[in-house]
VOGU-3710 file (C-alpha; in Angstrom, 3 decimals, decimal comma):
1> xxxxxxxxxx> -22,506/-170,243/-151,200  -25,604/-171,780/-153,153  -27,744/-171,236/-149,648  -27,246/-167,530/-150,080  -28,977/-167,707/-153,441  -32,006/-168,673/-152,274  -35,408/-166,868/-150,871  -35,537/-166,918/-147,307  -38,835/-169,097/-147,881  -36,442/-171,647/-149,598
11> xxxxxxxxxx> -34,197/-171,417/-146,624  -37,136/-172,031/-144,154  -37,984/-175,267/-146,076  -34,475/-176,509/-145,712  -34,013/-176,112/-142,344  -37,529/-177,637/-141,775  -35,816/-180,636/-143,605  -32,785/-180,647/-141,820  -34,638/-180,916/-138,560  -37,032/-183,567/-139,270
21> xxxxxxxxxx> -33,773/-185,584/-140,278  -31,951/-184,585/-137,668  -35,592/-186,163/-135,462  -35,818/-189,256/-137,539  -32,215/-190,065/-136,992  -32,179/-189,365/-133,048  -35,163/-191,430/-132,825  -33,353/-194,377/-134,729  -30,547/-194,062/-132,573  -32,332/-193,900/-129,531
31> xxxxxxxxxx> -34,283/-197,519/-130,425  -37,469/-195,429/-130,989  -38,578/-194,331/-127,275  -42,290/-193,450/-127,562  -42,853/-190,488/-125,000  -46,181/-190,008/-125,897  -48,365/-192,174/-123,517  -45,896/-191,635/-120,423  -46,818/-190,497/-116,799  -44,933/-189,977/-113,641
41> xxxxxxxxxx> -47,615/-191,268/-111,363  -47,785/-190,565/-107,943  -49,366/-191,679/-104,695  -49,075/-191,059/-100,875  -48,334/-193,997/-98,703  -51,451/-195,674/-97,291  -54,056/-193,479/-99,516  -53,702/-190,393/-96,749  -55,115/-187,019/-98,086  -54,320/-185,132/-94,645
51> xxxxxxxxxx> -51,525/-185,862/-91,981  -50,540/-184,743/-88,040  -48,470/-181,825/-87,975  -44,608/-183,178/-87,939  -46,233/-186,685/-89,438  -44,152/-188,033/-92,115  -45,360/-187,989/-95,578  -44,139/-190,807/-98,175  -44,646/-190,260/-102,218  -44,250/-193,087/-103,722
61> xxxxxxxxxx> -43,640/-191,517/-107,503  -43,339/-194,049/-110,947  -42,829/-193,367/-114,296  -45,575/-195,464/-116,200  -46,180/-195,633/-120,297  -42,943/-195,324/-121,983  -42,713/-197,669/-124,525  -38,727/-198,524/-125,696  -35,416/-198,561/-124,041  -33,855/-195,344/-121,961
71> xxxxxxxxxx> -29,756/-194,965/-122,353  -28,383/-194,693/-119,081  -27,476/-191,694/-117,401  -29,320/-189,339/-119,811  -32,978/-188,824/-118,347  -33,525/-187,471/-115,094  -36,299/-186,433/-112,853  -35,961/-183,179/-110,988  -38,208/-182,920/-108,066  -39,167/-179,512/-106,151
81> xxxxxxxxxx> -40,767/-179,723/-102,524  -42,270/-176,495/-101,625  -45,271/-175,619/-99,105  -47,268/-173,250/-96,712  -44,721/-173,005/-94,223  -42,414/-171,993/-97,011  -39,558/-174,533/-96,840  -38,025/-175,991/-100,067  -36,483/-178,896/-100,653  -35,528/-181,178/-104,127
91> xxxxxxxxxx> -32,717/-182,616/-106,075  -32,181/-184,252/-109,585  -31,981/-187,892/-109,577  -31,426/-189,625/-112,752  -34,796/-191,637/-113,529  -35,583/-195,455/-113,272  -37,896/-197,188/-115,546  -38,498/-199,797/-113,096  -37,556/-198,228/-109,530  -40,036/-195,672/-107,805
101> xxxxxxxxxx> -38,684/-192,389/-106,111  -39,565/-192,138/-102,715  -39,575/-188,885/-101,279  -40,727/-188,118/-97,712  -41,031/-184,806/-96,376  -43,194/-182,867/-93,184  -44,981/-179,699/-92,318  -44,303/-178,468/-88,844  -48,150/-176,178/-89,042  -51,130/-176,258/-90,991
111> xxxxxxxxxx> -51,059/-175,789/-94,645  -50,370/-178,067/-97,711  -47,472/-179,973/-99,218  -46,507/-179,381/-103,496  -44,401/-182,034/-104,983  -43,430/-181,275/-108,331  -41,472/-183,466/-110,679  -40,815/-183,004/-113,912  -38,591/-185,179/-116,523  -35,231/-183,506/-118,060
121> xxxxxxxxxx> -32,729/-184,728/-120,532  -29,156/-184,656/-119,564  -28,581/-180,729/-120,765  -31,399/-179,824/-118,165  -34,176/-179,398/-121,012  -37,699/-180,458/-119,898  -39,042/-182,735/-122,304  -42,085/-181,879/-123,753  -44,216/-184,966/-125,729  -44,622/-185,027/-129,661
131> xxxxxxxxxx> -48,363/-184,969/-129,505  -51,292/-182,800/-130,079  -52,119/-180,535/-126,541  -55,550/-180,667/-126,525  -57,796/-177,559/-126,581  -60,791/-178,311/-124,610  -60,030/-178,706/-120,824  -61,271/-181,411/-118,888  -64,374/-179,026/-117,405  -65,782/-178,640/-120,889
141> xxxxxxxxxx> -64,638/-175,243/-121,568  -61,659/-174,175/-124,826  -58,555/-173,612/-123,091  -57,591/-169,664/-122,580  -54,311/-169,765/-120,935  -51,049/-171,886/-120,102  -52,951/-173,450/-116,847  -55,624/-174,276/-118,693  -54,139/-176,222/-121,380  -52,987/-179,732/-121,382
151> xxxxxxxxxx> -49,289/-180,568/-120,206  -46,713/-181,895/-122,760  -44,691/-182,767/-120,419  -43,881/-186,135/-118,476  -44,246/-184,739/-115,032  -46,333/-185,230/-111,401  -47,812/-182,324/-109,791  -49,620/-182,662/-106,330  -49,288/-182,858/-102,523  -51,198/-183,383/-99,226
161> xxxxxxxxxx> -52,368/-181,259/-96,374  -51,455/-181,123/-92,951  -54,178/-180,096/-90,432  -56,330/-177,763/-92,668  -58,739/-176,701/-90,626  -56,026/-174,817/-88,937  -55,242/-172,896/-92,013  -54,920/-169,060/-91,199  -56,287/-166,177/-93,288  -57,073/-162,749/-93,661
171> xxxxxxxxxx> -60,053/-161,462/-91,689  -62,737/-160,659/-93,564  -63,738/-156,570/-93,595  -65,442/-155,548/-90,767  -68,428/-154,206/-93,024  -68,744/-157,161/-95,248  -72,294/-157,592/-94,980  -73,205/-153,768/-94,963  -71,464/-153,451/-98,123  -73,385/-155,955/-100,260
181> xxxxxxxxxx> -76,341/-154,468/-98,813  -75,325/-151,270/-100,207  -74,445/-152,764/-103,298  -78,188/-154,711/-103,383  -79,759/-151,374/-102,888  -77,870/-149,734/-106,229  -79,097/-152,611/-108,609  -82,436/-152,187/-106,808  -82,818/-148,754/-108,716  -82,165/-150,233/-112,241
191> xxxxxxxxxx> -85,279/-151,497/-113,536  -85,457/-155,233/-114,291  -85,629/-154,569/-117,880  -84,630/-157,328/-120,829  -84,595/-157,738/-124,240  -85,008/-160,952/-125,896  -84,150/-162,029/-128,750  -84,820/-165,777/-130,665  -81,792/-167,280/-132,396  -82,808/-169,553/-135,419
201> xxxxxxxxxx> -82,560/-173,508/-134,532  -83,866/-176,786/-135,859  -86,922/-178,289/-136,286  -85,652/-181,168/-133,980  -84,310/-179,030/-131,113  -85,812/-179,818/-128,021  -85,136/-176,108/-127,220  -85,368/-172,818/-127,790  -82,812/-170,404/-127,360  -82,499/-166,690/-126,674
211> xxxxxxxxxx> -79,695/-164,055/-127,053  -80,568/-161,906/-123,865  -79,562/-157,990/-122,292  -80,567/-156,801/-119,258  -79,952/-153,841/-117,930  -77,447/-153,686/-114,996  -75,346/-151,830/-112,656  -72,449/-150,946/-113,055  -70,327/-150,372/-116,240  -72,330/-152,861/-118,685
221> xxxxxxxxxx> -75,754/-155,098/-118,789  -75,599/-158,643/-118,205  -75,196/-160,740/-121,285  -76,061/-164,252/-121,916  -78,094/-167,789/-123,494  -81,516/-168,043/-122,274  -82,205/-171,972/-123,250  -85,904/-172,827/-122,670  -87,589/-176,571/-123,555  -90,058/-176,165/-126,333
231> xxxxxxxxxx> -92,530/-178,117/-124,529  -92,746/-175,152/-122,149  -91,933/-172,004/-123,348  -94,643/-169,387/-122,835  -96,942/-171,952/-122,377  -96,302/-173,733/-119,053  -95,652/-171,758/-115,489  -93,789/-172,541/-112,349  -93,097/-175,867/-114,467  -89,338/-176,426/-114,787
241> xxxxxxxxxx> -86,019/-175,994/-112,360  -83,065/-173,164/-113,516  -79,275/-173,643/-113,989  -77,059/-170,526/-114,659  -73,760/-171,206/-115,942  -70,894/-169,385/-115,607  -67,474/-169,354/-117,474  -63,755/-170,087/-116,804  -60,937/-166,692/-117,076  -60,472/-165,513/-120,938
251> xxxxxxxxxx> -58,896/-162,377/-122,419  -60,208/-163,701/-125,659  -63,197/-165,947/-126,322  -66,584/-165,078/-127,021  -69,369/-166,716/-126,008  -71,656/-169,021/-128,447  -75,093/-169,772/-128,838  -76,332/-173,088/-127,028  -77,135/-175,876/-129,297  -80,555/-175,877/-127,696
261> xxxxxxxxxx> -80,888/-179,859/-127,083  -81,703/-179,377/-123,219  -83,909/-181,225/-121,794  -86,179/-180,196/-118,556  -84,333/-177,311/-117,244  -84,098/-173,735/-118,025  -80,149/-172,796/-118,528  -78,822/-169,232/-118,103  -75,908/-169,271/-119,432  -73,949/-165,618/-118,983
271> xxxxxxxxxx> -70,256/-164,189/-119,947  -68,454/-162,697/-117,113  -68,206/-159,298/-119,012  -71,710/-158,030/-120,668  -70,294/-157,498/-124,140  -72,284/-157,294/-127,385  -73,047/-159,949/-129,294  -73,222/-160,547/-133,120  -70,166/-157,870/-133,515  -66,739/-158,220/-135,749
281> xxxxxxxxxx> -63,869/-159,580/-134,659  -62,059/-156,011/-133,466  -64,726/-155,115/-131,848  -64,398/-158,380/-129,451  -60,040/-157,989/-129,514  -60,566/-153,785/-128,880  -62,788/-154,927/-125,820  -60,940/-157,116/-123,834  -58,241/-154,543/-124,172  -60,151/-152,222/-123,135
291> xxxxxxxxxx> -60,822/-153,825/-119,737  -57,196/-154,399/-118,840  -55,757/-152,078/-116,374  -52,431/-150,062/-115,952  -50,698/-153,107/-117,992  -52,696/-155,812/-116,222  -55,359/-158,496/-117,631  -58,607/-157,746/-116,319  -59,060/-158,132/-112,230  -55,594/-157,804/-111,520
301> xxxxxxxxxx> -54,877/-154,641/-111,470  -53,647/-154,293/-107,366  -54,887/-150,101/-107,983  -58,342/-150,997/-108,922  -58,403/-153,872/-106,290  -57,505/-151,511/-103,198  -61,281/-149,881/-103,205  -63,732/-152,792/-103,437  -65,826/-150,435/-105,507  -62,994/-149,713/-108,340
311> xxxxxxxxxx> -62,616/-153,481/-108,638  -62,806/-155,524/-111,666  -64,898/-158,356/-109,922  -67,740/-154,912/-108,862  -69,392/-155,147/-112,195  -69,289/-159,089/-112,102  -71,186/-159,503/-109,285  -74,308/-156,888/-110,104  -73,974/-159,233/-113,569  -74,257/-162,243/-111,739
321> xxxxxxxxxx> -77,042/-160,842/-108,983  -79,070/-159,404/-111,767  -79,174/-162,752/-114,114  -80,355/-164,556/-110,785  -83,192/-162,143/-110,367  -83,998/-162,329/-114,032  -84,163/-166,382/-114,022  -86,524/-165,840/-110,973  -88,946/-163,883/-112,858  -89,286/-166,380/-115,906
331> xxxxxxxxxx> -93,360/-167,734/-115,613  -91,357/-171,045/-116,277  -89,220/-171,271/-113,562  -90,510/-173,436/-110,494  -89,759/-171,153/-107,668  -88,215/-174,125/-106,350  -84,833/-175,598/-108,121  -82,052/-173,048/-108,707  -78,547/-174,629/-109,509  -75,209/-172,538/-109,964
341> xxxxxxxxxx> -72,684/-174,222/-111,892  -68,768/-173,454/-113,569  -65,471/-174,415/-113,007  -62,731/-171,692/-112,396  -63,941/-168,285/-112,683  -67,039/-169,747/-113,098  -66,896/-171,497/-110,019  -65,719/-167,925/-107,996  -68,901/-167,008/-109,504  -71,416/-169,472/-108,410
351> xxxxxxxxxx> -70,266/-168,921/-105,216  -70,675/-165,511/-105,402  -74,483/-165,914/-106,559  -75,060/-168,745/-103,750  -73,718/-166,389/-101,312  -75,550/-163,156/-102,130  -78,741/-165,043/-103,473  -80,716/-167,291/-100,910  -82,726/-168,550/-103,620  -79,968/-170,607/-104,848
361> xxxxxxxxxx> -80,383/-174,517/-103,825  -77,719/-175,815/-105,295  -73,817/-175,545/-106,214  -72,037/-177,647/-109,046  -68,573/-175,881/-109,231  -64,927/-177,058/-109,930  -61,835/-175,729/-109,156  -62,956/-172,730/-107,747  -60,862/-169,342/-108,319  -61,012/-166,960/-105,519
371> xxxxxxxxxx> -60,264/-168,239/-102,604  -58,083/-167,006/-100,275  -57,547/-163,703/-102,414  -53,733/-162,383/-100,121  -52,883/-165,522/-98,518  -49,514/-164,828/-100,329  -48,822/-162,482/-97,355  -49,650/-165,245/-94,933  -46,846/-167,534/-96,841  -49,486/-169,313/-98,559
381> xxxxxxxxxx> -48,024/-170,939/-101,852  -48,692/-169,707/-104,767  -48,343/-170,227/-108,782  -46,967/-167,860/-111,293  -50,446/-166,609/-111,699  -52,498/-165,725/-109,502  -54,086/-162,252/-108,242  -52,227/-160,019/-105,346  -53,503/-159,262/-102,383  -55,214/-155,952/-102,255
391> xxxxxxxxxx> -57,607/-153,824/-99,326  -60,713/-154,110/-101,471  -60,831/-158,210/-102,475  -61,778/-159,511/-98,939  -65,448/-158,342/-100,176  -64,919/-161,322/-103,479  -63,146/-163,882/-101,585  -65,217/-166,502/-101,997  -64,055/-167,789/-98,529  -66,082/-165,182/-96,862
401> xxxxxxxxxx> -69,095/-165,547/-99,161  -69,307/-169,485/-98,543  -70,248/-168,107/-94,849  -73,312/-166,853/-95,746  -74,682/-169,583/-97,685  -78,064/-170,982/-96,637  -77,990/-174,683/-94,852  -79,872/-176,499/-96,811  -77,959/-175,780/-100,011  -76,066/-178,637/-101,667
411> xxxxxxxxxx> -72,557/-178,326/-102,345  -70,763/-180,185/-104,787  -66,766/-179,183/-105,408  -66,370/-182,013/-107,912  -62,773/-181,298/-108,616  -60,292/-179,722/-106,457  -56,210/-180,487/-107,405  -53,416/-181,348/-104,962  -51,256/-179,978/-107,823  -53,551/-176,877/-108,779
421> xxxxxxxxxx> -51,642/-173,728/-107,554  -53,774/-171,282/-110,127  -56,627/-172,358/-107,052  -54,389/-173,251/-104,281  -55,626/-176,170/-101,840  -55,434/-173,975/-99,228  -57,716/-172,037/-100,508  -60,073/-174,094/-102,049  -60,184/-176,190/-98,544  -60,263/-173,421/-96,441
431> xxxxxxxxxx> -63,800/-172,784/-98,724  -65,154/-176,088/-98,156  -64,312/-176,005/-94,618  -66,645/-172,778/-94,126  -69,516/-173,723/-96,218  -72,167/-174,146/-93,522  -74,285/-176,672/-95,885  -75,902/-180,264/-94,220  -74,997/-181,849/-97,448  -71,574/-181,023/-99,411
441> xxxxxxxxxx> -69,043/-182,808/-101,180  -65,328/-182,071/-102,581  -63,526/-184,585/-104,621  -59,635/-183,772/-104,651  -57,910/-185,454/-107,253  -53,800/-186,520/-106,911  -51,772/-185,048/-109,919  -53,957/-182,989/-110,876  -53,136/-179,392/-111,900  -55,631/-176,282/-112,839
451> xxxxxxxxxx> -56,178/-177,551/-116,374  -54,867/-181,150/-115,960  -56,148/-184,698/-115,138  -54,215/-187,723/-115,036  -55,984/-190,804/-116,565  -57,459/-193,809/-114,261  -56,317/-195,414/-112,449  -55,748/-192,493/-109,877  -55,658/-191,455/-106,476  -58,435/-189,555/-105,335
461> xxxxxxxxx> -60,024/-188,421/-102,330  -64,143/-187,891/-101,648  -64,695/-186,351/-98,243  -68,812/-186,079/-98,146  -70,347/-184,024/-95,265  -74,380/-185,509/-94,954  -75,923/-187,617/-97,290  -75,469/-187,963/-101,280  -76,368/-190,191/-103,490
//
C-alpha cells in the first residue's frame, strides 16, 4: 500500500532500482558473461566470393569474444538462408563456444546468397550487448537511421554470389538519353548565378570556407561548403584539383560548416536538398516534413516515382549537375582533376554526376544506394527498407548511369557488403559490372551490413579491373 503513496517519479526510481538488481544478480548468477566484445564470425570455405551455379557453398560461422562461461541449453543461434532465386532455408541450433556451424547451401541461377544469424536466449529474445551503439558510421557520416547505426547484437550478416554477371534487370527506358538531354537543356536557361558568403575561421586554418547558393532548377538552389586553400584563393588560377562531396539518406540532419584544414584541393561539399542555412531549429524539422510524400520519407513515394519528372531524385540531380558546373567555373580549379565522392546516397549521387558530367575523372563512393531501383519484381532480395519499383526510376538507377561513364574515369567502390540489403549485392555488382572504366576497383567486405563493419581480422574480397596502386 506504501507504493501507492508515492509520485509516479518516486515509482520510476524504484523500478529503475529493482531492475538494476534484478541485472546485477543475473549477472552473478550467470558467472559474469561479458557480451560486449563478442562476434559470430563468418567465412566461406576456401576464401570464394563467387561460385558455379548448383556449386556448393560452405559457411564456416564461430562465435569469437565472449569472455565467461555459457549454461547449457540456454543460448542459441538462429540462422535464416534467403536469396535471389527466393528459396529459404534456416533452423535454431543451440550455440557452441568452441564448435563452428557449418551451413552449406546452393543457387540453381545467378544472383546472391544472405546468411543471417543472429544469437537468442532460450525465450527466443535476441540479445542485444550492454554497450554504447556508436553514432558515427564507419563512412564518416552521424548515423540517420536503424541501417546506419551500429548493431548491438551478436550476429553474422553476409553471403556470396553465384554467377553475377548473369544477374537480370529491368531494361532501362527506351529514351534514357533523350531525357537527360531534355533535362540539361532546362538548367541551361537558369543563369549560373551564386552567392558567396565567408564563414569566420582561424588564423591557423589552412582554408577558407564559404556558405554557397546557386540558383537551380527545379524546386530549390543548390546548397553547400565551398572549402578553398588560403594559399590560393583569388589569387592563383587553374592551380588546384576539385572534390564534391555528397551525403548519406537523412530526414533530419543539417549540414555543418567544414573545419577548413584542407589541404591542396578545392571541396564542394553539397546537401542533397538545397535548404537554408543559418535558420532555427523548426524551420529545419517543418522542412524535411515538408518533402515527405502521401505518408512517405522523401523519394519513396511510388506516386511521385511513376513520372520521372514528379520524382524526388528530379530536383537532386539539377542540384548535383549545377554544383559540377559551378566547381568548373572557379579561376582555381585546374580544368583537369574532378573527384566525386560519398557513401550511400552520396554514393547514388556521385554516380549520378560521373554519369551526366564527362568532366568528372574520378569516383570515390561506398555502398552505393540506387542500384537496381525494381529488382524486387525480378525476385531480387531485399531489406525492410528499400525504395519500390516505380515507371519513372529507371532514369536514377545508377545501373544505367554507370553506362555512360567516360573510360578513362577511375572507379573506386571501396566498400560494398555481402550482408548490406539497404544496397543489395546484386545491385551494387550489377553497377560495377557495367561501369565501362580501364581502371576500377570494388572491395566487398564479409559481415558487413549497410552501417556495419566487423573488426580485423576479416574476410574480404578486392576484385581490381586495370592498374591501381
Amino acid at each position: 500500500p506504501w507504493y501507492n503513496l508515492v509520485d509516479k517519479s518516486m515509482k520510476a526510481k524504484i523500478a529503475r532500482g529493482a531492475r538494476l538488481c534484478a541485472l546485477s544478480f543475473g549477472l552473478a548468477a550467470q558467472g559474469a558473461v561479458n557480451w560486449d566484445d563478442a562476434l559470430v564470425v563468418g567465412r566461406t570455405k576456401d576464401d570464394k566470393c563467387f561460385y558455379r551455379a548448383g556449386e556448393e557453398m560452405v559457411f564456416t560461422l564461430r562465435l569469437q569474444g565472449l569472455s565467461g562461461e555459457l549454461e547449457p541449453d540456454t543460448w542459441f543461434v538462429d540462422w535464416k538462408r534467403t536469396g535471389d532465386d527466393g528459396r529459404t532455408d534456416g533452423a535454431l541450433v543451440p550455440l557452441s563456444t568452441t564448435e563452428p556451424l557449418v551451413i552449406r547451401t546452393s543457387m540453381d541461377k545467378p544472383g546472391f546468397v544472405r546468411i543471417l544469424a543472429v544469437v537468442k536466449d532460450k525465450t527466443g529474445k535476441v540479445y542485444r550487448k550492454d554497450m554504447k551503439i556508436a553514432r558515427q558510421t564507419v563512412d564518416g557520416t552521424v548515423a540517420q537511421n536503424p541501417q546506419e547505426l551500429n548493431d548491438k547484437r551478436v550476429f553474422f550478416d553476409g553471403g556470396a554470389g553465384v554467377e553475377p554477371d548473369g544477374i537480370e534487370t529491368l531494361p532501362e527506358p527506351a529514351d534514357f538519353d533523350a531525357f537527360w538531354a531534355r533535362h540539361r537543356a532546362t538548367l541551361a536557361k537558369v543563369p549560373l548565378m551564386a552567392e558567396r558568403e565567408r564563414v569566420p575561421g582561424k588564423e591557423k586554418d589552412v582554408a577558407n570556407v564559404y556558405r554557397v547558393k546557386i540558383a537551380c532548377a527545379g524546386p530549390r538552389p543548390v546548397t553547400g561548403y565551398l572549402t578553398v586553400p588560403k594559399w590560393a584563393d583569388g589569387v592563383k588560377t587553374k592551380c588546384l584539383g576539385a572534390r564534391m562531396r555528397f551525403d548519406g539518406y537523412s530526414t533530419s540532419s543539417v549540414q555543418k560548416p567544414e573545419k577548413g584544414d584542407q589541404k591542396g584541393v578545392i571541396i564542394f561539399h553539397i546537401n542533397a536538398h538545397g535548404y537554408e542555412f543559418g535558420r532555427e531549429t523548426k524551420y529545419y524539422e517543418d522542412f524535411y516534413k515538408s518533402i515527405e510524400s502521401n505518408g512517405e520519407g522523401y523519394a519513396f513515394d511510388p506516386r511521385q516515382n511513376a513520372d520521372p519528372e514528379t520524382a524526388y531524385f528530379c530536383g537532386m540531380t539539377y542540384r548535383v549537375m549545377r554544383a559540377l558546373e559551378y566547381v568548373k567555373s572557379l579561376p582555381e580549379w585546374n580544368g583537369k582533376n574532378l573527384t566525386v565522392s560519398g557513401g550511400s546516397q552520396g554514393g547514388l549521387q556521385s554516380f549520378w554526376a560521373a554519369g551526366l558530367d564527362p568532366d568528372v575523372t574520378d569516383v570515390y563512393a561506398g555502398i552505393p544506394w540506387g542500384c537496381d531501383f525494381g529488382g524486387e519484381t525480378l525476385g531480387h532480395n531485399r531489406g525492410g527498407w528499400f525504395v519500390k519499383g516505380a515507371a519513372g526510376l529507371g532514369y536514377y538507377d545508377i545501373c544505367n548511369h554507370a553506362r555512360r561513364i567516360r573510360k578513362d574515369c577511375r572507379v573506386e567502390i571501396y566498400r560494398a557488403g555481402l550482408g548490406d540489403y539497404t544496397c543489395p549485392p546484386s545491385g551494387v555488382w550489377t553497377l560495377f559490372r557495367r561501369l565501362p572504366c580501364a581502371n576500377k576497383r570494388i572491395h566487398w567486405v564479409q559481415g558487413s551490413t549497410h552501417g556495419y563493419v566487423p573488426p580485423e581480422p576479416n574476410q574480404k574480397f578486392d576484385l581490381v579491373v586495370g592498374e591501381w596502386k
